[in-house]
C-alpha positions in Angstrom: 80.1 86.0 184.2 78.2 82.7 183.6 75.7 83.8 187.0 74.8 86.9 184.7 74.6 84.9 182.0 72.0 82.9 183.8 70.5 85.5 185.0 69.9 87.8 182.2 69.0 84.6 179.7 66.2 83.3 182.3 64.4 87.1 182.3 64.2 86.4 178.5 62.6 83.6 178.9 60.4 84.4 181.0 58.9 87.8 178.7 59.3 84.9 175.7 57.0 82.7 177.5 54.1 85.0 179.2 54.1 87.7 176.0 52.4 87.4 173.2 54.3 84.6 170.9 52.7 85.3 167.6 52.0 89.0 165.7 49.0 90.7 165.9 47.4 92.7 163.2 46.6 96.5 163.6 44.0 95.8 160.6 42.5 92.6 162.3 39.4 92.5 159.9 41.8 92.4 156.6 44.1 89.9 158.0 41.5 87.6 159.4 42.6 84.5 157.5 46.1 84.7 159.8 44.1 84.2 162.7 41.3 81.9 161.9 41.8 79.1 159.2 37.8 79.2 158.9 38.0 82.0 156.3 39.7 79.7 153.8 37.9 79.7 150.9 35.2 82.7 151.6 36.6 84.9 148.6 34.3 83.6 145.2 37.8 82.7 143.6 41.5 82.2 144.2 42.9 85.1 146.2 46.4 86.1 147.5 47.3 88.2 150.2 51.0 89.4 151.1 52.4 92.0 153.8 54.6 93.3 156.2 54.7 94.9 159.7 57.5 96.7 161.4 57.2 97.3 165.2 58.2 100.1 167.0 60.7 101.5 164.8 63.7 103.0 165.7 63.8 100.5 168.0 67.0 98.0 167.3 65.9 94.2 167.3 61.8 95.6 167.2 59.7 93.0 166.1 59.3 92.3 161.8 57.3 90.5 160.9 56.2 89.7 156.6 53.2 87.0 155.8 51.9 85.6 152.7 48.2 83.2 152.2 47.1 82.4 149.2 43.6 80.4 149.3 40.2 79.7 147.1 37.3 77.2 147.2 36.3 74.1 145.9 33.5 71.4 145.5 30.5 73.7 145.7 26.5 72.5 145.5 24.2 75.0 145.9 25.3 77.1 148.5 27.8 74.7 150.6 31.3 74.7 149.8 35.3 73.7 150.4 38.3 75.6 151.0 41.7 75.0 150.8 44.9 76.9 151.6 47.9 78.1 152.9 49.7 80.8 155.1 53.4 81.4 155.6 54.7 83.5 158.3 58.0 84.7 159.8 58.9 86.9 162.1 61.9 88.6 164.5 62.0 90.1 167.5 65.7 90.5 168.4 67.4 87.4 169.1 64.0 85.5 169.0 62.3 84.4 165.2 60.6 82.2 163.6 59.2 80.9 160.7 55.6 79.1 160.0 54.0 77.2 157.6 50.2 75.8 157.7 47.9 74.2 155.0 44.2 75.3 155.8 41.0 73.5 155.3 37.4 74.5 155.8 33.9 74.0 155.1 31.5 76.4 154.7 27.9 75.6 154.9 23.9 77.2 154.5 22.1 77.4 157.7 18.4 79.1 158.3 18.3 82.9 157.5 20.8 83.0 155.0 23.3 82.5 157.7 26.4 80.4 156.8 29.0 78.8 159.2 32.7 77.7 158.1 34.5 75.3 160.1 38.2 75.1 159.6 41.8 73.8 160.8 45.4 74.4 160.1 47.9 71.6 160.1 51.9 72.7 159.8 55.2 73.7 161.8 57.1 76.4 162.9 60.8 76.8 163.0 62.2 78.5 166.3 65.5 80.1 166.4 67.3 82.3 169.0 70.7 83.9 168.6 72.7 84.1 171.5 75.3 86.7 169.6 72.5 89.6 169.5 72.0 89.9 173.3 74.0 92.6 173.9 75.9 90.8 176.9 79.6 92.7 178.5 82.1 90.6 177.1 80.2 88.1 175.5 82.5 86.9 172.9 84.3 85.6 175.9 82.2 83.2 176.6 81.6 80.3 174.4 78.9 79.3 175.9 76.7 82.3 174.8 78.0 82.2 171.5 75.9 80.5 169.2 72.2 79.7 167.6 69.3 77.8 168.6 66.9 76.0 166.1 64.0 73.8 166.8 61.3 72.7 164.4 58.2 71.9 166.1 55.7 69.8 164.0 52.8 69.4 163.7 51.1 72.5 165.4 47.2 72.8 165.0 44.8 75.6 164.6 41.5 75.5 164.6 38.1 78.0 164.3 34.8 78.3 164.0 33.0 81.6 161.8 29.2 82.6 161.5 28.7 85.2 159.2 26.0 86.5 157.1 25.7 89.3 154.6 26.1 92.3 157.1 28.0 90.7 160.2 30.5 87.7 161.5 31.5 86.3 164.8 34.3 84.0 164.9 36.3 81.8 167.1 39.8 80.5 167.1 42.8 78.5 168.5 46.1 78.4 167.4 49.1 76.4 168.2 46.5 73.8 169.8 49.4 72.1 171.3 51.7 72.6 174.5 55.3 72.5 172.6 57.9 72.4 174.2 60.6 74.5 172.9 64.2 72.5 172.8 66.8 74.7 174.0 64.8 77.2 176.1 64.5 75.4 179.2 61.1 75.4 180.3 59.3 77.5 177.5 56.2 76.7 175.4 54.8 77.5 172.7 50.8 78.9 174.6 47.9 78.9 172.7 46.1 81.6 171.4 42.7 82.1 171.8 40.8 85.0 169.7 36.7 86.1 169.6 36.4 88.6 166.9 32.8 90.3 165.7 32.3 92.8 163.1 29.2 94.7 161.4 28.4 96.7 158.7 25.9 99.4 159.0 24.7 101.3 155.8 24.7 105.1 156.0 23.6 105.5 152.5 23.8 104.3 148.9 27.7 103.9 149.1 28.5 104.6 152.3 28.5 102.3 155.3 30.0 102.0 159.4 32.1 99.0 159.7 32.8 98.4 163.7 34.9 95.5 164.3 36.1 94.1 167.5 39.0 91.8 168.9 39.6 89.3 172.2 42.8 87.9 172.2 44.4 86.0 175.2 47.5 83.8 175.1 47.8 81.2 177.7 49.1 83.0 181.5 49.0 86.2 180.2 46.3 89.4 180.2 43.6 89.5 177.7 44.3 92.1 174.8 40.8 93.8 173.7 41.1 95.6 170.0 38.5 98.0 168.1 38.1 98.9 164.5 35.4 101.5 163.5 36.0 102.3 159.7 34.1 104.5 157.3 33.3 102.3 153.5 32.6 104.4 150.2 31.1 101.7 147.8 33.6 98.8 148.8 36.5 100.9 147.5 37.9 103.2 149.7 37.9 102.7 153.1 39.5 104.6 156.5 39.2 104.8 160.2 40.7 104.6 163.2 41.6 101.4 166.1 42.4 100.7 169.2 44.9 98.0 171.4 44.0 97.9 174.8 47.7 99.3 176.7 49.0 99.9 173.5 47.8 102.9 171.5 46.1 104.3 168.9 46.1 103.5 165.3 44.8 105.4 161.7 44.4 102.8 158.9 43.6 103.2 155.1 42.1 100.5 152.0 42.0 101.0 148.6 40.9 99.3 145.8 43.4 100.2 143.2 42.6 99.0 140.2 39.5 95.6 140.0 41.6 93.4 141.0 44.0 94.6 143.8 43.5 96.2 147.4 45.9 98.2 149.1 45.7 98.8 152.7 47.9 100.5 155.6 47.8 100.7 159.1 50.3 103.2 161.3 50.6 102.9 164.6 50.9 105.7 167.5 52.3 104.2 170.6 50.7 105.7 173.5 52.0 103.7 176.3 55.2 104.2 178.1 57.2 103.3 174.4 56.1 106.5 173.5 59.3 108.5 174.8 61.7 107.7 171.8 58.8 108.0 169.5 58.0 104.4 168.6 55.7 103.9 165.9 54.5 100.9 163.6 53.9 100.6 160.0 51.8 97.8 158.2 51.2 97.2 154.2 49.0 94.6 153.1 48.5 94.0 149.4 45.3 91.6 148.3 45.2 90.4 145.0 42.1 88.4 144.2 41.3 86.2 140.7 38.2 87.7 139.4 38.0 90.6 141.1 35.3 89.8 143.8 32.8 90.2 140.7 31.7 86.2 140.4 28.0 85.3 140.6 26.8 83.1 143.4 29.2 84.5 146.1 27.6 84.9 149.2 30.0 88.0 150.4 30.1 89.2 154.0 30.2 93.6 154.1 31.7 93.3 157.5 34.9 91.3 156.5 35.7 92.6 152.9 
């Protein structure tokens, strides 16, 4: 029993530690800020963001995740500027979770050709935990030994990212988890870093209606690159809709609205085209932005492409 044990515990280990350790975002653009902590502060006043995503439903122990940020700016003369914030994140994937917390700062300056460049870095910790009672082991309850939870705080984690944008485009850069953790309990697992190159655009078709393409690199640390794509249709910054792609994943139909000055709504669903497909896996995503003054404050140097 305990070979089988060993056995079936080290295969978990070994997808925990090559897969991909934190959640992606089917609306990458939106959710930005929970990949690159050099967004802090872009928004004119203080904004708040909240959500959740549910993977693959129908799907016992699918991954859940919920997130909120909350962030605004600081300090500014002329066009240069400070932000501050903070994201919270948690999330569950069958016996695997945990829950993160990071403070964000960043500084956003003026270069030439009304170009402006944010540098910015998140100092926090995570909270790992695994739960030996929901691998669905024959006669687990046995077996002490499998019987039981894991919970290790890993402090302090580092992210770090760079983002040039102007009033049309943006190109960012960003680590996370800069550190090689260790994670007590799980033998010889890490937590990898995440590296991710994102670019979007936004092309005016008209008086109100402009093409926002958007694209995503993401690679985690001994495992294969993940290449997203956004291309989204804007009516006059209040309703948007499109459709994306995830590279061996699917194909996704997502949907903004500004529902009254001061709050967004937007949703993302998920159709899994890879081999998931056959008991109809699908994933849903909310996000819900709330921001102070309505995005209607003079001297805000917005950027089309990311709002």
């Amino acid at each position: 029993m305990k070979n089988i044990v060993v056995l079936l515990f080290a295969l978990l280990l070994s997808l925990f530690v090559k897969a991909q350790q934190l959640p992606q975002y089917t609306y990458f653009t939106y959710n930005y800020i929970n990949y690159n902590p050099a967004v802090t502060g872009f928004t004119d006043c203080l904004e708040l963001k909240f959500g959740v995503r549910r993977q693959w439903t129908g799907f016992e122990g699918a991954p859940r995740t919920g997130f909120a940020n909350i962030h605004g700016k600081f300090g500014k003369k002329h066009y240069n500027y400070h932000g501050v914030g903070t994201n919270i994140e948690t999330d569950n994937a069958g016996p695997f979770g945990y829950t993160s917390l990071f403070l964000n700062y960043a500084y956003h300056m003026r270069l030439a050709q009304k170009n402006m460049l944010s540098m910015g870095v998140g100092v926090g910790f995570m909270q790992y935990r695994i739960s030996f009672s929901q691998m669905m082991l024959v006669n687990q309850n046995s077996d002490p030994a499998i019987a039981g939870n894991i919970s290790d705080f890993l402090l302090p984690l580092f992210n770090g990212g760079l983002w040039l944008y102007r009033a049309d485009r943006f190109i960012g850069l960003s680590f996370r988890t800069v550190r090689h953790t260790t994670i007590e309990g799980l033998g010889d697992s890490q937590l990898r870093r995440h590296f991710t190159l994102a670019y979007g655009k936004s092309i005016k078709m008209g008086n109100d209606v402009s093409f926002k393409p958007a694209f995503l690199l993401n690679y985690v640390g001994k495992s294969k690159a993940s290449v997203e794509a956004q291309a989204m249709m804007d009516y006059n910054q209040k309703v948007s809709a499109g459709l994306a792609a995830r590279s061996g994943h699917g194909l996704s139909a997502i949907l903004k609205l500004k529902a009254f000055s001061y709050i967004t709504l937007a949703y993302a669903y998920d159709l899994t085209l890879n081999k998931i497909r056959y008991d109809g896996a699908s994933t849903h995503e909310l996000t819900i932005g709330i921001n102070a003054c309505g995005n209607n404050s003079s001297g805000h140097t917005p950027c089309a492409a990311y709002q």
